[in-house]
N, C-alpha and C positions, 0 to 999 in steps of 0.2 A: 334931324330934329334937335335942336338944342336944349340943353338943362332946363332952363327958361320957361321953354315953351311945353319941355312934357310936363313941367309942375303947375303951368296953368290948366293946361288941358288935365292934369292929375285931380287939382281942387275942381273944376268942374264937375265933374264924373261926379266924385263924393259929394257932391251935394247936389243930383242928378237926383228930383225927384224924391217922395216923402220918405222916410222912414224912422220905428222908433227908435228910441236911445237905445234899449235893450233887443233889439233886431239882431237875431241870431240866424237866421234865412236865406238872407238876401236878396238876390234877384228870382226865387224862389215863391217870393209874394207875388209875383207878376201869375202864377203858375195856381188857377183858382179852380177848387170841385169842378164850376162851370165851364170854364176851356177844360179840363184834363175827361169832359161828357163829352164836347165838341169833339174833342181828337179821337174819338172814339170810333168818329162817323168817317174817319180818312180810313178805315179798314174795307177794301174792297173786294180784291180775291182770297186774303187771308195770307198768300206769302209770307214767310217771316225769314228774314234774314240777319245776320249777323254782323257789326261792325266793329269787332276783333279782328286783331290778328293771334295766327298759332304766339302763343309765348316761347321766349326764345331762351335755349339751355347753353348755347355752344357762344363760347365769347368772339367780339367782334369789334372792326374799329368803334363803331356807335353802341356797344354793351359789352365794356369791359370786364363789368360786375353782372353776369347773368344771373338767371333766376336757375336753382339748383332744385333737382330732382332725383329721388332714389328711392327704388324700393326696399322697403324695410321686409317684407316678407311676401314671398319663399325666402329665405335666406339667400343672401349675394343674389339675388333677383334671376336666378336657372328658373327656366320653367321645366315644371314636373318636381320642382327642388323637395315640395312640401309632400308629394308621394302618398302613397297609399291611401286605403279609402276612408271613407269620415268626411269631416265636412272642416274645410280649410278657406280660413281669408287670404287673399292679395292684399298688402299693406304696402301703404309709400306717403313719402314726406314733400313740404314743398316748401320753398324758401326766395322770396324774391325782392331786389331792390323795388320799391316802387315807383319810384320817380325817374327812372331812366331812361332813354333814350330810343329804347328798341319797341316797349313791350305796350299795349293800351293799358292806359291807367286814369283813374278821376282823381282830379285836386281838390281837395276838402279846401275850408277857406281857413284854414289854420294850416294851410303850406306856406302862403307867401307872409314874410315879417317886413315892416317896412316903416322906418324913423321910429323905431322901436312900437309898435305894434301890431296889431292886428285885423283882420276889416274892423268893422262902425268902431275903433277906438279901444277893441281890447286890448290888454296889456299884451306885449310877446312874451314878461316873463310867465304867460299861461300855459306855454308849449315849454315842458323839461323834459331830463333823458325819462321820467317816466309814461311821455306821454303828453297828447292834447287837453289840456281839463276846462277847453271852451272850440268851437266850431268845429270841432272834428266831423269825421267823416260821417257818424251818427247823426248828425243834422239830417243826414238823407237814407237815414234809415228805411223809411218804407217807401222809396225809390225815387226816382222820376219821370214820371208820366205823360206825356202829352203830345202835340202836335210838333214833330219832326221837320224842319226842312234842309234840303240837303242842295247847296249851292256852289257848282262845279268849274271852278275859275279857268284851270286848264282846257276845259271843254269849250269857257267862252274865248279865248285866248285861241284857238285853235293848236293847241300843242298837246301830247300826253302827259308832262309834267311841269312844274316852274320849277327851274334853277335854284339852286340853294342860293341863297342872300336874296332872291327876288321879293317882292313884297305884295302881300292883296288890301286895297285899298278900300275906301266905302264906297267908289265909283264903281270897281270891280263889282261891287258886292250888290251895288241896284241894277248893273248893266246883269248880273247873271240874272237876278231875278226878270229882268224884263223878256231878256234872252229864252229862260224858262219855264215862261207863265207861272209863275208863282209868286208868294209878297210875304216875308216872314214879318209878324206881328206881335200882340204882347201876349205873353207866357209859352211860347214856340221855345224848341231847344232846335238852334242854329249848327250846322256841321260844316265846315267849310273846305274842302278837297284842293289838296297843291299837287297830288301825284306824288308824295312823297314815297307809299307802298311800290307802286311800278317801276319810278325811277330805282328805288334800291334793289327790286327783285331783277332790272335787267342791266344796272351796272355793278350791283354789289353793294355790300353796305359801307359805308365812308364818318367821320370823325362827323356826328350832324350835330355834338356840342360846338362846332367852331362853325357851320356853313349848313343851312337850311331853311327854305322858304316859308313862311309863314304872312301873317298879319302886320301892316302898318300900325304903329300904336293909334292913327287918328282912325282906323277902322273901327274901335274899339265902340266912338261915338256912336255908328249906328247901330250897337246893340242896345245905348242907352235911351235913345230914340225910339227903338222898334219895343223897348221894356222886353228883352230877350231873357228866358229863367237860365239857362242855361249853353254852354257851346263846346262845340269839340269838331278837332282838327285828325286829319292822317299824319300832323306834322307836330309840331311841340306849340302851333299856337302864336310863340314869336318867333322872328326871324333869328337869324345868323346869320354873321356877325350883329348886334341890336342897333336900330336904327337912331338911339341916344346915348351918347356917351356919357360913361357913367352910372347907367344902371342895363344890366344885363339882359332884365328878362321883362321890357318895359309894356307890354301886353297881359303877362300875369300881376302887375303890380297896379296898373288897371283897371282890369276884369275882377280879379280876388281882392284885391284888397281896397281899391274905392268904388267898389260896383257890388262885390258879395256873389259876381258869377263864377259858380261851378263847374272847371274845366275839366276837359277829358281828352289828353293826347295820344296821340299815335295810335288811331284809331287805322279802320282798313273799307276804303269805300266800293272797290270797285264793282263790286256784284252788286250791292248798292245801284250803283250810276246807272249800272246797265240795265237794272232791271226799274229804275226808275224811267230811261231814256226807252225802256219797252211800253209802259206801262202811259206814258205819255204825260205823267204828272211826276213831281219832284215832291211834295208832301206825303205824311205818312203818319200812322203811330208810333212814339218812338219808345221805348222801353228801358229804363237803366235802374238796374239793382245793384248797386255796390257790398260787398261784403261788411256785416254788422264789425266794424272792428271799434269801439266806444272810445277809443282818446288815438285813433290813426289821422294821418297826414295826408291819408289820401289810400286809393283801393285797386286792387286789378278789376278789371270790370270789362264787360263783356255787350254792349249797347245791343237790343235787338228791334229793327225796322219790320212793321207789319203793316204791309201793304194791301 
């Protein structure tokens, strides 16, 4: 795709549709009392399941910078260390990149900066080392709610995963629904499955800042079409190597910054698939609470699908 054409297809997006000057939400107004009653009614057997993955401690080519853990008490973390009787706490710390490569995490829309701002036009210099002091991740404080759908590109493709640098397209992305029986709509939070968990648990994990499967950036369109509040991937969302030269991460800049959708990467679907491919329906409720962190960049976050 060339410069050219992602910066048309870029002012499109941003001007995709109403919103105020002061819109601090974004795609999030798509996401109304009324659908988030509607998605209520996709809860069938009550299943709930999780789209995390465990978080990762031990460094690797794709989490050089892991997320660190240790107990602070029993001392030097012995069990039995704290002894004798009375009444004793386990204590322990936790410390994680969040934006990295390995672990699920959501992107507040004060992650992506782009020609010096922010989505609708806030300034970037509003994100300093102390902090978000506009769209942080507190926009989503009291969570997100609503109608799930979960569209599995390698299932339609007949393969268990897509290749790193392959791409899913919006063609993909209406052949799975048709594939599926399913139609994601407005205020739906869209999940879109490359294999990216499977492939790394049966080859290992690999450099997936330099080579991983993600989204076409003109896929991006039919979120803006479908008025999606939100989406999230088992993969980082965009591909690798970026299919624009010149801008790296041309689906987050997009999605967060001309769109105001709230992403969530490297998620883990496949208990998911299956148990959506048992159940015979691909929709669900879908559940996402992010940790209150009031000026962060984005949260570890743990999605849960109740079927």
């Amino acid at each position: 795709m060339t410069g050219g054409a992602f910066r048309a297809l870029y002012e499109e997006l941003r001007g995709f549709g109403p919103r105020a000057p002061d819109d601090r939400r974004g795609a999030l107004r798509h996401l109304t009392p009324e659908r988030v009653v509607a998605a209520a009614a996709e809860v069938r057997s009550g299943r709930t399941v999780s789209l995390a993955a465990p978080i990762e401690t031990e460094a690797g080519p794709d989490d050089p910078d892991p997320a660190r853990h240790r107990m602070i008490e029993p001392a030097g973390g012995e069990t039995g260390a704290a002894g004798g009787d009375g009444l004793h706490f386990a204590l322990d710390r936790f410390a994680m990149n969040v934006h990295g490569d390995a672990d699920s995490h959501l992107d507040a829309l004060c992650h992506v900066l782009f020609d010096g701002t922010l989505y609708n036009g806030v300034p970037a210099s509003s994100v300093t080392s102390e902090g978000a002091g506009a769209l942080s991740v507190e926009v989503v404080r009291d969570g997100i709610v609503g109608r799930g759908v979960l569209l599995d590109v390698p299932r339609l493709r007949g393969v268990p995963w897509l290749e790193p640098g392959e791409h899913v397209t919006a063609a993909d992305l209406t052949a799975a629904e048709e594939a599926q029986g399913v139609r994601a709509g407005p205020g739906d939070v869209l999940f879109v499955r490359v294999g990216h968990r499977p492939r790394r648990r049966e080859l290992g994990p690999w450099d997936a800042a330099r080579a991983r499967a993600g989204l076409h950036p003109t896929a991006v369109r039919f979120l803006a079409e479908r008025q999606i509040s939100a989406l999230g991937s088992d993969g980082n969302n965009d591909t690798a190597p970026s299919a624009v030269a010149g801008v790296d991460f041309p689906v987050h800049v997009l999605a967060v910054h001309a769109m105001g959708v709230h992403l969530m990467d490297y998620l883990q679907f496949e208990e998911l698939a299956a148990a959506c491919a048992e159940a015979g329906r691909w929709s669900f409720l879908s559940v996402v609470a992010p940790l209150r962190l009031p000026s962060g960049t984005g949260s570890p976050v743990n999605p849960i699908a109740v079927l």
